[in-house]
N, C-alpha and C positions, 0 to 999 in steps of 0.2 A: 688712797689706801692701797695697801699693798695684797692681790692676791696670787695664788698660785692653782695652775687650772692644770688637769691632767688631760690628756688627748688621747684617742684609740683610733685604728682603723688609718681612714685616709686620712683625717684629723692631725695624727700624727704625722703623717709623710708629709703634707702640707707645714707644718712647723718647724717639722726634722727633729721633735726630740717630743720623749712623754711627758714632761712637765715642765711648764711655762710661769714665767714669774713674771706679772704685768701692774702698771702702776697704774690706778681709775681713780676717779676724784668719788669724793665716801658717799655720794649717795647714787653711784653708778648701779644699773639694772643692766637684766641680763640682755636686752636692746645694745645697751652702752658696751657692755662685750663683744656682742656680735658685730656690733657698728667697728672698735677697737681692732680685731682681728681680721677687718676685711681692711681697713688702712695699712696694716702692720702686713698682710699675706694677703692679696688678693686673689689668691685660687679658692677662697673662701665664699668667693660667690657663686662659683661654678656649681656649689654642694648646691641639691636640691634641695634639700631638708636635713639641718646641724639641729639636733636637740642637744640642751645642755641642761643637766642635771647638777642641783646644788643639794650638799648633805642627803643624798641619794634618792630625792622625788625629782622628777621631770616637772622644771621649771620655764614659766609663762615669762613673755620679755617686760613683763610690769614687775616681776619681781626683783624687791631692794637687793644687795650683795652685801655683803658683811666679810673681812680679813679673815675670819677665823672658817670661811666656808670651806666645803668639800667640792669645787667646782670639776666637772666633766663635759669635755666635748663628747656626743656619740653624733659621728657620722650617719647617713642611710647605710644602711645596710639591704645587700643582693645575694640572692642564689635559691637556691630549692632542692 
């Protein structure tokens, strides 16, 4: 399947562009993303904690993907 995942923060700089259009076989989960974008970008591991959010709840790595998702990288975020 084909999704397209938007990226923010350091997300983005690691990618180099806000939105990402990556090919996953259909019963890819969001593990299978994460696993995906640290083969494809390996500064991806350096993150300490990548939450990704699909159709806008914060999503567990057991959850299935589906083409028509709203996927989101959110880096950690710092400061005070």
């Amino acid at each position: 399947m084909k999704i397209t995942v938007l990226a923010f923060g350091i997300a983005k700089e690691i990618i180099g562009q806000l939105e990402l259009t990556l090919q996953l076989s259909e019963e890819a989960t969001v593990a299978d993303l994460k696993s995906h974008l640290v083969s494809q970008f390996p500064d991806f591991q350096k993150l300490a904690s990548l939450r990704v959010a699909v159709n806008t709840d914060y999503a567990d790595d057991t959850q299935l993907l589906h083409s028509n998702d709203e996927i989101v990288l959110i880096p950690p975020v710092s400061g005070g």
